[in-house]
N, C-alpha and C positions, 0 to 999 in steps of 0.2 A: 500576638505574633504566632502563627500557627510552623508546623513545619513544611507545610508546601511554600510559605514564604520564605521560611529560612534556604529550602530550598532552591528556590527560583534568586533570591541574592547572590547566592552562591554559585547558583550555574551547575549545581550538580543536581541529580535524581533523591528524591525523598529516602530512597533505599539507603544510599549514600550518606546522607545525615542522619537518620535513624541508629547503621551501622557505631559512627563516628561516636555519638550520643552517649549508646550505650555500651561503649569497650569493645567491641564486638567489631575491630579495624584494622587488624593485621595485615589485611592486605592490600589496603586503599595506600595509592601516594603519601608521604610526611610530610608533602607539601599543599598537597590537598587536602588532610588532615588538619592542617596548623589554619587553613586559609577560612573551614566551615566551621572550627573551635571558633577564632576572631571575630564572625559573626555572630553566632548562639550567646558567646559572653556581652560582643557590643548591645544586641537587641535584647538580653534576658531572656530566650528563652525558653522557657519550661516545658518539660515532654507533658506527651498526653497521661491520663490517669494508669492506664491501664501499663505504659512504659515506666512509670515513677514505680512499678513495683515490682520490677526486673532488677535483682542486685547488682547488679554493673551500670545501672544508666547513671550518668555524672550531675554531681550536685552541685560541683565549682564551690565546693566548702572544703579549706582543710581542717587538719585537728590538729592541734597542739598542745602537745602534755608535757610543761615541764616541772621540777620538784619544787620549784620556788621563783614564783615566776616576781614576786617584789623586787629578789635581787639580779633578775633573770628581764628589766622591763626595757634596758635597751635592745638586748635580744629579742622580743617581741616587737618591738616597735620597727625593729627591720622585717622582720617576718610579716607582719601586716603592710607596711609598704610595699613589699615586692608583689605579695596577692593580690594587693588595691591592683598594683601596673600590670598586672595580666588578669585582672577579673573575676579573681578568687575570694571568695570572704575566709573569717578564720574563725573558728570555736576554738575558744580557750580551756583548761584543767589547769588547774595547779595541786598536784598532789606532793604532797607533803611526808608519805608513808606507802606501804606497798598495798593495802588494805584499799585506799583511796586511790590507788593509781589504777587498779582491776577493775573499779565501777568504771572511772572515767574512759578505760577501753573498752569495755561493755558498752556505752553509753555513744560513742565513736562509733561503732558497728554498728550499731543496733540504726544508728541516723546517714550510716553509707555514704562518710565522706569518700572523699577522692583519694586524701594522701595523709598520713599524719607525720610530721615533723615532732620526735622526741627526745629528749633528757629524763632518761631511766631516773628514778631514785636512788637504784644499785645496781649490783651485779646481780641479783636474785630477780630484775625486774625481767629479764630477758627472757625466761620463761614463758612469757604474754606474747610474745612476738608472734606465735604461730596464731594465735586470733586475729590477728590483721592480716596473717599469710591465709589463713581459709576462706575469707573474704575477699581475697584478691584485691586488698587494700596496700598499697606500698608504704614504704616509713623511709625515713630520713633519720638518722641519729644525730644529735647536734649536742655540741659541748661535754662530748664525753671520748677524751682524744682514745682514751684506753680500748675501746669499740671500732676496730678494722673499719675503714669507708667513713668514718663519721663525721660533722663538718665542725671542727675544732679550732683551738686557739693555738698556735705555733707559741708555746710557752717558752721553749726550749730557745728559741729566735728571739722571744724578748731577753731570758737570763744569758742570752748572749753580748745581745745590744748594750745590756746595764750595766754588764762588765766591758765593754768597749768603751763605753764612756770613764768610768771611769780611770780603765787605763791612760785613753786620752792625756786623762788629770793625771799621768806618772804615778795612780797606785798599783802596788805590789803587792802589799796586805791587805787581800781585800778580804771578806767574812760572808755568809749568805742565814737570814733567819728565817727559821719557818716551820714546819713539824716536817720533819723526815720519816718518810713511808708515803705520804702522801703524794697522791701520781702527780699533779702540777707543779709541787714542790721539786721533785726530782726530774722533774721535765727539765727546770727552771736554770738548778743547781748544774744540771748535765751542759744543758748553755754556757755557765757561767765558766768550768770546766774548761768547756771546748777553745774558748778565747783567750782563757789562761796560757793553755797549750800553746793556740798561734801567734801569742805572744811572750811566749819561751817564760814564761815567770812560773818556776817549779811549784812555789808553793801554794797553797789552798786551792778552794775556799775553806776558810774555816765556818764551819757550823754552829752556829747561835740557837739557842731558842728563843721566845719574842716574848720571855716576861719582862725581860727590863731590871731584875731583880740588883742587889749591888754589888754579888759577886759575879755578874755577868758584865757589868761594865766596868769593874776591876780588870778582867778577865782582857776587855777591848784594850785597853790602854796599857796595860802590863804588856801583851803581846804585841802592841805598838799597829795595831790595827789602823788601817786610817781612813777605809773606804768602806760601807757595808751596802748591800743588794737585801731591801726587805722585800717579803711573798706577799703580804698584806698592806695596804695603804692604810687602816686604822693603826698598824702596830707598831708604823713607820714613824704616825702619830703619837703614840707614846713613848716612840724611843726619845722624838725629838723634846717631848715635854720632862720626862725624869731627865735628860740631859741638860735641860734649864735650870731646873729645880738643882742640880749641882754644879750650877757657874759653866758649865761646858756646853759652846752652842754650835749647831751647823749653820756653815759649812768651813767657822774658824777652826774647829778643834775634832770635829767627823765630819765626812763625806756623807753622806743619805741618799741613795736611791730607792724608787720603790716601782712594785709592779701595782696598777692604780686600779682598785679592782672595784664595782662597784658603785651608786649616785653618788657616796658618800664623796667622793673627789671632785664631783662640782661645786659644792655646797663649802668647801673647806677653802678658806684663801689665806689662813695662816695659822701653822707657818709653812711657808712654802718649801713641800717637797718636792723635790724631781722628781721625773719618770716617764713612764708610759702608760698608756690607757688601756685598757684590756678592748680594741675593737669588738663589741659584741653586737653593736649593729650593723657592723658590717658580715657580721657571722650567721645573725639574722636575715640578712640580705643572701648570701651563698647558700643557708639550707633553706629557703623560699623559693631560690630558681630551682636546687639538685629536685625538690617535692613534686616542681612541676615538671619540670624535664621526664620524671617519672609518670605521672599522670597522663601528660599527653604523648609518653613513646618517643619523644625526642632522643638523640644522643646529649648523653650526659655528660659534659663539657664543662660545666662550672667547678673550680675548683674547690677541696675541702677545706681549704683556711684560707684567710684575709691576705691580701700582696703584702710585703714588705714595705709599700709605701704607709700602710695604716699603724705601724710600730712605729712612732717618732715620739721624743722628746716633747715635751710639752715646753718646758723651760730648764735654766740648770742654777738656777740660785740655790740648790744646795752640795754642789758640788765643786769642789776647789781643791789646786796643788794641797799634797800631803804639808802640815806645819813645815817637816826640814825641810823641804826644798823651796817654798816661798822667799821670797826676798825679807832680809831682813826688818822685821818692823819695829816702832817704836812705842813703849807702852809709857802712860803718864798718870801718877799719880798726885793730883790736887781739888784746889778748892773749885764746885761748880756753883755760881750764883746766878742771880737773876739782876740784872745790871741795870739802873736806873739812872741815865745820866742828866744833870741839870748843867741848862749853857748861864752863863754869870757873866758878870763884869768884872767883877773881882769877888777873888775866892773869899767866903763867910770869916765873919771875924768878931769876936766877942764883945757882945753889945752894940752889934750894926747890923740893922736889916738887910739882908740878902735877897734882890730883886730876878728871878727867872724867866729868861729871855723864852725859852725853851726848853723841850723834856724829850729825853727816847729812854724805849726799853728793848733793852737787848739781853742775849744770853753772854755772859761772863765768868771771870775767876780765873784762875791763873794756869789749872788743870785744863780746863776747857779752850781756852783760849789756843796755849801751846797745841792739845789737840789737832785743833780745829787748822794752826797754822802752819804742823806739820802733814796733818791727810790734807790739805790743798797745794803741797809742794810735793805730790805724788808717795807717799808713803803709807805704808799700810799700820795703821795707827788705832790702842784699845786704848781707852779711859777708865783709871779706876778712882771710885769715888762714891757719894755718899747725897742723894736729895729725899724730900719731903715724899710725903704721898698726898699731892696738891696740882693744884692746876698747873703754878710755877715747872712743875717736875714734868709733865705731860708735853709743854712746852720745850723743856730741856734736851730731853729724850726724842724727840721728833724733829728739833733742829740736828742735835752731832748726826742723826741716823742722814739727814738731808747733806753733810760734810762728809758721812762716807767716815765716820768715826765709830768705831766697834762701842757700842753702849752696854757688853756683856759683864764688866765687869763694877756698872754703877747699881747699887743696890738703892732701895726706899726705907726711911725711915717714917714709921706713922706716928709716931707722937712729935715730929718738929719739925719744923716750917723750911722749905729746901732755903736755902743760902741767900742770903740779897748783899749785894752792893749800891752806894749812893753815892755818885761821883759829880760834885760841881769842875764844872770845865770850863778854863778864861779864854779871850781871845786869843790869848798869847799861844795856848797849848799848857800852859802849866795848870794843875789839878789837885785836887784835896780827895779825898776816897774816906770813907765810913764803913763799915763791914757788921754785917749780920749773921756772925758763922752758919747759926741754922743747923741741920743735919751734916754740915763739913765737919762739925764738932763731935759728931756723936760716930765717925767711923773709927775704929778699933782696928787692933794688933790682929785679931781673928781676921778681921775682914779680909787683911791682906795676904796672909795663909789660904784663907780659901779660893782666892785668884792667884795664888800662885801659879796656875797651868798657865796663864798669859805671859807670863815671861820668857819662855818657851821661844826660841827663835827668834830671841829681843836684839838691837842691837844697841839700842841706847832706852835708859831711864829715867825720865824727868822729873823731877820731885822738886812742891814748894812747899814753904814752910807753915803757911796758911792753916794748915793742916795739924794735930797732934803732933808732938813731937816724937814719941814711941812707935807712934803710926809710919812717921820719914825713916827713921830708924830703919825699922823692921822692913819695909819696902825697899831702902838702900843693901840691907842682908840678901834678901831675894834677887835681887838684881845682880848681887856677887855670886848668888846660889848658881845662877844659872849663866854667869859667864858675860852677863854685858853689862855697859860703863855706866854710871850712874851721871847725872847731870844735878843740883841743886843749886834751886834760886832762893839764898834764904831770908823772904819775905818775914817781916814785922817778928824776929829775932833781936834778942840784946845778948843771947849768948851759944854757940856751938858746939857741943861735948868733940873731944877727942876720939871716941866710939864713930858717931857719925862722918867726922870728917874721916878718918881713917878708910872711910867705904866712898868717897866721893872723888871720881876721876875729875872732873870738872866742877867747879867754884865759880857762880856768876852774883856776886852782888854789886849792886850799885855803888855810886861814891857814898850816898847817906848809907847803905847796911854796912859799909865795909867801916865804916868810921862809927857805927855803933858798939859794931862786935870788935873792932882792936881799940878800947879808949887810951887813949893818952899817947896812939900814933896816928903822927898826922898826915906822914907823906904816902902815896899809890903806892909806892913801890915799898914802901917798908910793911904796911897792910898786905899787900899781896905774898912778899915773906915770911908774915907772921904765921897765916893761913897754910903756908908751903911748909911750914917747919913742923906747920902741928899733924901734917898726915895731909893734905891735899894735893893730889897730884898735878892740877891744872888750877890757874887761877885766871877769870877774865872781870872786869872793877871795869862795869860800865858809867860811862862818864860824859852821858845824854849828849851835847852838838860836841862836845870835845873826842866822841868815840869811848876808845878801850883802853886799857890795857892787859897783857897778857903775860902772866908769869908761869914757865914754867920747867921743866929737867932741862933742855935744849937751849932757850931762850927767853929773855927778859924785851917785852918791844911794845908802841903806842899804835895804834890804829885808829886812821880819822874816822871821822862818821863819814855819811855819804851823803852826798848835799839835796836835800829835800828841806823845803819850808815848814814846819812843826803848823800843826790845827791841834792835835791832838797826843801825848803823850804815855799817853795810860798803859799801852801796850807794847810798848815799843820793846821792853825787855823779853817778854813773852814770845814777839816776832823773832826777836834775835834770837832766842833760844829754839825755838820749833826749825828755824832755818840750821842755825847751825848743827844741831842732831844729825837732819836731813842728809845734809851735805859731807859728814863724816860720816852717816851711813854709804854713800857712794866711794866712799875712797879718799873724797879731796883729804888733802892735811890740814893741820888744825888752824894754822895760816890762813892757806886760803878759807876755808868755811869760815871764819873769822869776818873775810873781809866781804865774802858773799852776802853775812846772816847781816853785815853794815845796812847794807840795799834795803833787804826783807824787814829791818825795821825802821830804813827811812819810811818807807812807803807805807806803813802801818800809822805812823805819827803823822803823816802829810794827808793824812782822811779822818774823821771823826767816828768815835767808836773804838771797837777791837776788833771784833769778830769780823763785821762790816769791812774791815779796814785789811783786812790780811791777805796777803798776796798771793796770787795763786803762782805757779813753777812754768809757767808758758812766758808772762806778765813778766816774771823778776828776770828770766833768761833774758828774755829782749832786753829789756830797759840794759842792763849789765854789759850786752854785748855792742850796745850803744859807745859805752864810754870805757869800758875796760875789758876788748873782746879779747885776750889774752888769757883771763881770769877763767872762763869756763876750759 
């Protein structure tokens, strides 16, 4: 393509493209300009020999010099797309040091790009600038907000947003990590400030550093911190991993946001921080058009930083109400097994074959169970406890998380096999059970000192006895430590100390525990007595299709069951008990929760299973308001 054709496309005189070509346009139309550019780039071009060696005639090449263009590659990759859309190519540098950034503007001149778009190394690099001004090369600054005109990242707009967010979530203590002095950091910090202000909350941020060390997460929790803004996505990353590694997880017990800087944030999907993403190819995209807006003498219209609409949350799963103000939850301490049930005809019996109809495996145990049947009756619900490091456990851990049951506070034991139960089951509903403590066995008094932070805006305490006994104990202590009521169901007991009962507001054993642990009394009510005399404040002696009874300061009274057909029996205790918690975490009285938790374990015995079997709080309302709409 010669330039009398470029010419003659164009509709203007060779003089005219020539001018245009070579810089040398000041005085021609911007729109004639723009019109003889569009062709030279659509056809390629190229002046004659003797014009290629005029310093001003255009190459349609930019430069790009940034200090590290690895972590700088979404920022190219918009910088290249914008050149590709107007016709530009791009020569890359990546200078690393000031030594290497001096060749590659040598190197720039010397080949008479058009424009160069750059990210100084430092403040010392600015010096060079006049080599691209004696060349009558133009420059773009990009990601260096500190540089007057530069095309930067509105930092200041993200540590706004991150603390908007979490105000949202009613934090007031909120923190910001990062190294101070450093101009993004204080961009960042100045944001977080500004939101603070318009939302009248006088204090912080307070200032962290981001090693994670243990006096610095003393430091979080002493001052009752409960929301933090990291500067760094890897460091956001470690906060969240040293906070595992000490039983404390986001976003039960800290709030996490981060500013997401970097590939390393696609690559990562757990654990899931929130945040924002540093738009850098959209920054890449605005200092591509400001380069050429220059190049070709257009008005410069592109703005310096990305819209507001490119600052958006990604997700917020690590952000949630500060602990006190959440609604009360309930935490349970028991046995988790792996539940094996066999259908029979009749239950095994010494020296007769037992024929199986059938088999399931389900997750189990009396900690789990309760769990699982208090977070489906809408309640915000931890499990503490104790499995294997086994496939069993993997299993475990991946069901409660699917029930919306906090798994922070079940630890793994590697030397023993997580828990199993073997349950034959008649047609009747009546059942036999086997038990394989497992690692239920091997949790300790430690254990539950070091979940102590779960109890923490507890409202109720479930405890079975499955468990050690020093372990029920020392979990009934915490549970008083921190002001809420204890609940004990006490499973495969022949006896009670005076110590534990004295910390137990509520007593649920069946008619068989209740007539183990009082021998030689045979009536409910004198058993429920017995219990009340020795330090138990509440007594309920479930007594399977016959219902309850309940002894306790106020009142002595029977409660029927609720009329469902029995399949299965296993968990009915469990239903009653997750229900009941629930429903005395709302307010009702112990009456009614009583006659509510009747329902929640008819419907658990009327399906085979437990977990399977367990009522969700949509399910139990209907059915209730069915036959006793008065009750809710």
């Amino acid at each position: 393509m010669t330039i009398k054709e470029i010419a003659k496309l164009a509709g203007v005189s060779i003089a005219t493209v020539s001018k245009i070509v070579n810089g040398k346009d000041d005085n021609i139309n911007p729109a004639t300009r723009d019109h003889v550019l569009r062709i030279v780039k659509e056809y390629n071009y190229t002046p004659y020999s003797k014009i290629k060696n005029i310093s001003s005639a255009k190459t349609f090449l930019l430069g790009v010099l940034l200090k590290n263009a690895d972590a700088s590659s979404e920022l190219l990759n918009g910088i290249i797309e914008t050149g590709r859309e107007y016709g530009y190519g791009v020569v890359l540098f990546d200078s690393h040091n000031l030594e290497e950034e001096l060749k590659h503007i040598t190197a720039l001149v010397r080949h008479k790009i058009d424009g160069v778009i750059w990210e100084p190394v430092n403040e010392r690099s600015l010096q060079n600038e006049r080599l691209f001004a004696e060349h009558g090369i133009p420059v773009v600054y990009t990601n260096t907000p500190e540089i007057p005109g530069s095309c930067h990242i509105d930092y200041e707009r993200i540590g706004y947003l991150l603390a908007q967010k979490l105000t949202e979530y009613r934090h007031t203590r909120i923190a910001c990590a990062g190294h101070p002095g450093d101009s993004i950091f204080n961009s960042i910090t100045g944001g977080i400030q500004k939101c603070l202000f318009e939302n009248h909350i006088a204090s912080g941020p307070d200032i962290l550093p981001e090693s994670w060390e243990s006096d610095c997460i003393s430091r979080i929790f002493s001052q009752n911190i409960t929301g933090i803004i990291v500067a760094d996505f890897s460091s956001a990353l470690s906060l969240a991993e040293r906070l595992n590694r000490l039983r404390c997880h986001v976003p039960e017990d800290l709030s996490v946001v981060s500013v997401k800087n970097g590939g390393i944030c696609q690559s990562i999907s757990y654990p899931r921080i929130s945040g924002i993403a540093v738009p850098l190819r959209e920054l890449g995209r605005l200092s591509g058009l400001r380069i050429i807006e220059k190049c070709e003498k257009k008005d410069e219209s592109t703005p310096v930083c990305p819209a507001d609409s490119f600052y958006v949350f990604d997700h917020e799963e690590s952000v949630s109400l500060p602990p006190a103000l959440r609604s009360k939850k309930i935490v349970v301490i028991g046995s988790i097994h792996i539940d094996t049930t066999f259908n029979v005809d009749a239950l095994p019996r010494s020296g007769k074959t037992t024929q199986i109809a059938s088999s399931s495996i389900t997750l189990g145990g009396k900690g789990a169970n309760q769990a699982v049947g208090a977070a489906r009756l809408g309640r915000e619900t931890a499990l503490i406890g104790k499995v294997g490091r086994d496939a069993d456990s993997f299993l475990i851990i991946d069901t409660l998380k699917n029930e919306h049951v906090s798994t922070a506070g079940i630890s793994h034991d590697k030397s023993t096999p997580t828990g199993k139960a073997y349950i034959y089951l008649e047609a009747s509903g009546e059942s036999a059970i086997t038990i394989l403590s497992g690692a239920n066995g091997s949790l300790k008094q430690e254990d539950i000192l070091e979940q102590e932070h779960l109890f923490q805006n507890v409202s109720y305490c479930l405890l079975s006895s499955e468990l050690p006994l020093p372990v029920i104990t020392q979990a009934a202590a915490a549970g008083r430590k921190y002001g809420c009521k204890n609940i004990l169901k006490p499973a495969a007991l022949t006896q009670l100390s005076d110590e534990l009962l004295q910390k137990i507001d509520i007593l649920v054993p069946n008619k068989s525990e209740a007539a183990s642990l009082c021998p030689g009394i045979n009536s409910i009510e004198q058993q429920a007595e017995f219990f009340f005399n020795r330090g138990a404040e509440n007594i309920i002696i479930t007594l399977g299709h016959q219902g309850c009874y309940l002894k306790s300061p106020e009142t002595s009274q029977y409660f029927p069951a609720a009329d469902f057909t029995p399949v299965d029996t296993t968990g009915g205790a469990d239903a009653f008990i997750a229900a009941l918690a629930s429903f005395l975490t709302e307010g009702y009285s112990l009456e009614t929760a009583i006659r509510i938790a009747t329902y929640a374990a008819g419907f658990c015995i009327s399906r085979q299973g437990v977990v399977p079997a367990l009522v969700d709080r949509s399910t139990l309302k209907t059915h209730i308001r069915r036959f006793e709409k008065d009750l809710l």
